[in-house]
N, C-alpha and C positions, 0 to 999 in steps of 0.2 A: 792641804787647803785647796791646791789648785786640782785635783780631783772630786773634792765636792763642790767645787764651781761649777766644774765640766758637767756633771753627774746631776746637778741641780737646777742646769738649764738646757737637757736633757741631750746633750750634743754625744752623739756617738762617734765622732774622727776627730782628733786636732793635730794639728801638723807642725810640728815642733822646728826651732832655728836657732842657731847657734847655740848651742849646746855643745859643752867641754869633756863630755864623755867621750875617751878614745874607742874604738873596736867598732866592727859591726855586730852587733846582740840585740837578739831575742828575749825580752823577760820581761817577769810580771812586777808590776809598783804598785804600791799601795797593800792594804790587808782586808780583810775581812769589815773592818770596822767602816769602809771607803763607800762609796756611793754604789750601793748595788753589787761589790763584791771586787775583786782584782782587777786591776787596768793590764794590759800587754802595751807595751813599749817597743815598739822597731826604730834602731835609729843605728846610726852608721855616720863616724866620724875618724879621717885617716890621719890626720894633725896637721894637715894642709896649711900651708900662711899664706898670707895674700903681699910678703914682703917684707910687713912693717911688725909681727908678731902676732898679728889677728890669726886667733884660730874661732873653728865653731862648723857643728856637724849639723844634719837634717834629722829630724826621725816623726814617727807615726804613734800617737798614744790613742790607740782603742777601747772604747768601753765595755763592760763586760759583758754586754748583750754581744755587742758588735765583736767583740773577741772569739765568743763562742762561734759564731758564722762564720767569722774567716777561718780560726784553725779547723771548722768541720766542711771548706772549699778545699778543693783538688790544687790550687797554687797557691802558695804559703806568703812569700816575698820574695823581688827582686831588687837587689841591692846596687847601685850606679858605682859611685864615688863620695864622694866627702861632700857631694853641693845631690845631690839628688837621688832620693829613694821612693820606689812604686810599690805597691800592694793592691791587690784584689779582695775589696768588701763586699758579698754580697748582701743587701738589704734587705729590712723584713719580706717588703711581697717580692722577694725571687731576683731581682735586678742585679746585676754585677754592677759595680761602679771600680775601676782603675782609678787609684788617687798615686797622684803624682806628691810628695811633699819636694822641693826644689827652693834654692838661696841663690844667688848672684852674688858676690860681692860687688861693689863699686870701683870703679875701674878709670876713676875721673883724675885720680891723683899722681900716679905713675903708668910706663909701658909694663911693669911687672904684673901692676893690678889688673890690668887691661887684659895681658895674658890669659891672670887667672879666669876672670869673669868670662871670656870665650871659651874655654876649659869648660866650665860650671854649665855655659849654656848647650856644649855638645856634650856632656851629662843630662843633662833634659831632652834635649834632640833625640840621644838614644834610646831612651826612657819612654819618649812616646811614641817613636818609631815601633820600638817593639809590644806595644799595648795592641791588644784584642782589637779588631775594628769592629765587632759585633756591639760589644759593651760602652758604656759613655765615659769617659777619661774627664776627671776633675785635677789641675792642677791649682795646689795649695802653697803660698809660700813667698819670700822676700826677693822680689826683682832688683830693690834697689835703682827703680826708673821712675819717674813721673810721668804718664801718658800727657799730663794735664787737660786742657781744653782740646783736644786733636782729635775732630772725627775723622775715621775711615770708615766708610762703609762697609759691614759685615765685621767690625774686628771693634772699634769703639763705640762706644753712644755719646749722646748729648750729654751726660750728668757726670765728666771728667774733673776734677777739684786740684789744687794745685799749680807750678808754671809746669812745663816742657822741658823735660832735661835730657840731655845726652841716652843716659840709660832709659829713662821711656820713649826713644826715641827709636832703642835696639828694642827694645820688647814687645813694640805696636810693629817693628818689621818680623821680629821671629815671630810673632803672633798673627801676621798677615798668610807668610808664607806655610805654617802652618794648619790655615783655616780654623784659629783659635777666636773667640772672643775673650775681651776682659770683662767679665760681668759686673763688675762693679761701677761700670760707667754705664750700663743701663738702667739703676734706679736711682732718682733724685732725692738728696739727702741732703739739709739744712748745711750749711756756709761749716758749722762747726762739728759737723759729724759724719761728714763724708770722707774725709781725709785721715792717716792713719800713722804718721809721725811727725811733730813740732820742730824745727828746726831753731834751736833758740837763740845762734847769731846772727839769724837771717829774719828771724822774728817769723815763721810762713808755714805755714801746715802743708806739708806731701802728700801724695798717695804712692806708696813704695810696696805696700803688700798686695798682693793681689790674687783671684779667683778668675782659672779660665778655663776653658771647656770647649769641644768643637762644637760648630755654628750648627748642628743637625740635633744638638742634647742642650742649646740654649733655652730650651721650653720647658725643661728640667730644674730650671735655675729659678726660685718665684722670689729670693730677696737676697742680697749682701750688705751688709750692717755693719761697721765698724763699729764697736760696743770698749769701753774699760773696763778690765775685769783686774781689780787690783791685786787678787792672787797670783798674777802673772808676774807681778815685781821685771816689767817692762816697761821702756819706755816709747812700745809701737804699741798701737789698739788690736784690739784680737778682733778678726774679721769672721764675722758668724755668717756659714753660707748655707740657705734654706732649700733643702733638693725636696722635689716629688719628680719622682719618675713617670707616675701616671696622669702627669699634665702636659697639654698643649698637641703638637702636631703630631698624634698617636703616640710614639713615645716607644721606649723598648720592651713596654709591655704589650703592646697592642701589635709592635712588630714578633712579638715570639708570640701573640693570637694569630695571629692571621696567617703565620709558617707553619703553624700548629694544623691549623683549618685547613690549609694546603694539602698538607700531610697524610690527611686523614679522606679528604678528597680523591687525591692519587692512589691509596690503597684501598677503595672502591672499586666492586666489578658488577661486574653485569650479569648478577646471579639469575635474573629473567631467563639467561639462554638455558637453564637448566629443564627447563620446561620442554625442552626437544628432547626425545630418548638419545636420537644420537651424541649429541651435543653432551647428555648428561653420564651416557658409556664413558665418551672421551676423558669426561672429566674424570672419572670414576678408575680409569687404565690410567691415565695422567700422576694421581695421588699416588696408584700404588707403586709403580715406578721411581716415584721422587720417593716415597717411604719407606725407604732401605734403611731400617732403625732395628736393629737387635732389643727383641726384649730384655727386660730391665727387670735385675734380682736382686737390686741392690736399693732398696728405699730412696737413699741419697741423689741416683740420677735420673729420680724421675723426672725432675725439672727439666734435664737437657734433655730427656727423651721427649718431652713435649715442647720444648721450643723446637727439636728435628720434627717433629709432625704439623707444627704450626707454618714451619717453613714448607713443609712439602705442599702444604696447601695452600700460599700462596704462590708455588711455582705453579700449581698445578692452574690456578685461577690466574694469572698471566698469560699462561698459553694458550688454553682453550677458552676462557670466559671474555677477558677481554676488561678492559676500562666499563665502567659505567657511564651511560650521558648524566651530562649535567642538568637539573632540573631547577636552574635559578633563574626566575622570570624577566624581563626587561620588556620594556615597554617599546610598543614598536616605532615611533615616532623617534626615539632616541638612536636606534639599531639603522634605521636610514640615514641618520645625519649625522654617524657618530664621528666626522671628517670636522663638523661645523664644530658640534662641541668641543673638538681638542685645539680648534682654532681660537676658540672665544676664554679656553682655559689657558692657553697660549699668549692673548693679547691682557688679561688678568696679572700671570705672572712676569708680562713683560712691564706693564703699569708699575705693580708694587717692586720690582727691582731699580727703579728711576731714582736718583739721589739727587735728580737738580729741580727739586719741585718742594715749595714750602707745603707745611703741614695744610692752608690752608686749600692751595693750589690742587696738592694731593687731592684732596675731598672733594674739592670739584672735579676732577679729571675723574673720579671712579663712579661720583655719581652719574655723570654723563656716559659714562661705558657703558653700569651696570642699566642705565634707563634704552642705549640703545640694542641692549642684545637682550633684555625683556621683552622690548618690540620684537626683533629679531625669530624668539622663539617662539613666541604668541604666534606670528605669522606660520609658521614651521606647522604647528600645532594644528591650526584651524586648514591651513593645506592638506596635512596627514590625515585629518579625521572626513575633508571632504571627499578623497580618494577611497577612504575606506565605504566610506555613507553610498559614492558613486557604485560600489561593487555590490553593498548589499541592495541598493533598490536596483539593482541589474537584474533580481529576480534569482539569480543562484542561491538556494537556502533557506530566502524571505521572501517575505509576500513584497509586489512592487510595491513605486511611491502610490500610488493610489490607495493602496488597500492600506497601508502603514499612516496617511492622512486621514483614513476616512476613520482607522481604530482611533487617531489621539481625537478626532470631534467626537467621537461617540463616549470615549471615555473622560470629558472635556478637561484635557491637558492644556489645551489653547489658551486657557482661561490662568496659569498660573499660579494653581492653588498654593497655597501654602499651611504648615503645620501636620496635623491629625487626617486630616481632609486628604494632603498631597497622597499619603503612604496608602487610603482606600483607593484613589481613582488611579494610582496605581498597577493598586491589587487589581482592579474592574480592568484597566487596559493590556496589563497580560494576560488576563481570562479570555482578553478579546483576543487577542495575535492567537492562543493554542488551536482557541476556537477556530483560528481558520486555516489551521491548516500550518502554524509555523512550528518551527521543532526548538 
């Protein structure tokens, strides 16, 4: 049942807690008959107690799409301890995601509990320490803290549910020091469905589960939901966390474009030089030099024989050809002031970093930026273009300002046509400049 929940609200990760299964394994649940085919199951559970007989392990249930992806990724699973297990998803379009599944127990009742729970959190500590810094790290799983109402800047939002307890007190510091966010205090959620376990002698709804992620793959995150899902035979809500990788400030797909683009930039030459004999000898003595490759009798190495020939010519195209220029245009009003621009991009980022400024205060503080470094550029602009205007009526290339005034009356620009009209007198006023003379 709780596979065709998963299966049926198309969730491909859920991160399993307290679970009485001992061992760390690998294996498949469900049959044939289950939502789309077998689940994989990673969980890891040592028999750990927290003092008082509590046991309960972590694990990872995959769906079978998502199953297929990771056993055909190069890293399978990394297994902690009894409070915390990582794996490596990669997603349909290509993205790795590092999912943490991680527990805390609560630590409020004795120094033993207290123990454990520090134990549990340098389980996680190491867990992320050792995650890819390339890929985004989602940690899934029962803190056992109430952030409640407590913004920090960069680590909580506004939309906290809940009071302030002890253990949400350790988990917004391990989350600070980490440059983690709790994503779930960044979307607002109605009074009774923001919060994720009832407390029923305190009568008080918690938020003890939680979604987090470093503050650079926060843009990846577009919702966390606290949902019922009664296949669960739980009495915590299952928090549904909605990822696109290809949202918000480029993202990990846009950074493996643009490495990509790099790439492919750098192994660019400057095949132009070949156009000199000598240059094109050099290259020519260069290949055969580096193409020290025995012929091939064997079907099977043709491959390496021509990856050895591919590489000889790019040594050969290193040495003697050289880099190609770059032919990406930029405007030249920008290329002179590119000092001002990372000033203005400077006093932006220092704007939206300010946390003592109400939302409404914010809006006016950016409008008044963005209105005086509009002025700012405009000025830049109409400077740049009279410097330039200054050189062509200098006479170098063009006809002076005389002859350039006397072509727009003749061809009555003065006048401000507009439409159909403007694109003829136009045509008639570069007829007029070839006509005299300009190139």
């Amino acid at each position: 049942m709780l596979l065709d929940a998963l299966g049926s609200r198309r969730i491909d990760a859920c991160a399993i807690n307290e679970h009485r299964l001992l061992g760390d394994v690998i294996e498949e649940v469900g049959d044939d008959s289950s939502w789309e085919g077998r689940w994989t199951f990673l969980r890891t559970c040592t028999g750990v107690t927290t003092g008082e007989g509590y046991r309960g392990g972590v694990g990872l249930l995959l769906s079978p799409a998502a199953s297929r992806r990771w056993r055909a990724h190069d890293r399978v699973a990394s297994l902690a301890s009894s409070w915390a297990l990582s794996a490596e998803l990669p997603l349909p379009d290509g993205t790795v995601v590092t999912l943490i599944s991680y527990r805390w127990p609560t630590g409020e009742r004795s120094a033993a509990r207290q123990e454990v729970r520090e134990a549990a959190m340098q389980a996680t500590h190491a867990l992320l320490e050792s995650a890819s810094r390339d890929h985004p790290v989602l940690l899934l799983g029962d803190a056992n803290g109430c952030p409640g109402g407590r913004v920090v800047p960069g680590t909580t939002g506004l939309h906290g549910q809940g009071p302030l307890t002890p253990g949400g007190e350790e988990l917004v510091e391990f989350a600070t020091g980490h440059s983690l966010r709790l994503m779930g205090t960044y979307f607002p959620k109605p009074a009774d469905r923001g919060a994720t376990w009832y407390s029923t002698p305190h009568r008080t709804w918690y938020t003890l589960d939680h979604a987090l992620t470093r503050s650079r793959d926060a843009c990846m995150i577009t919702d966390v939901e606290p949902k019922v899902l009664p296949e669960c035979d739980s009495d915590h809500r299952c928090v549904v966390v909605t990822v696109n990788p290809r949202r918000g400030q480029g993202g990990h797909v846009r950074r493996g474009l643009r490495a990509a683009q790099r790439a492919r930039a750098a192994a660019r030459h400057n095949v132009s030089r070949l156009k000199d004999e000598a240059k094109a000898a050099a290259f020519a003595t260069a290949v055969t030099d580096a193409a020290d490759v025995p012929p091939a009798t064997d079907p099977s190495s043709l491959g390496a024989v021509e990856q050895a020939l591919v590489a000889a010519l790019r040594a050969a195209a290193d040495e003697v050809l050289g880099p190609a220029s770059s032919t990406r245009r930029r405007l030249g009003w920008q290329v002179d002031h590119a000092d001002t621009m990372k000033r203005m991009a400077a006093a932006r980022r220092q704007l939206a970093a300010r946390r003592d400024l109400s939302s409404a205060e914010y809006k006016e503080a950016r409008r008044q930026l963005s209105s005086a470094q509009r002025r700012e550029l405009r000025q830049l602009v109409a400077q740049w273009w009279d410097d330039r205007l200054a050189v062509l009526h200098s006479g170098r290339g063009m006809p002076g300002r005389g002859a350039i005034e006397a072509a727009e009356r003749e061809a009555g620009l003065d006048r401000q046509p507009k439409g159909r009209a403007a694109t003829e007198l136009y045509a008639r006023w570069h007829g007029t400049l070839r006509s005299r003379g300009s190139p």
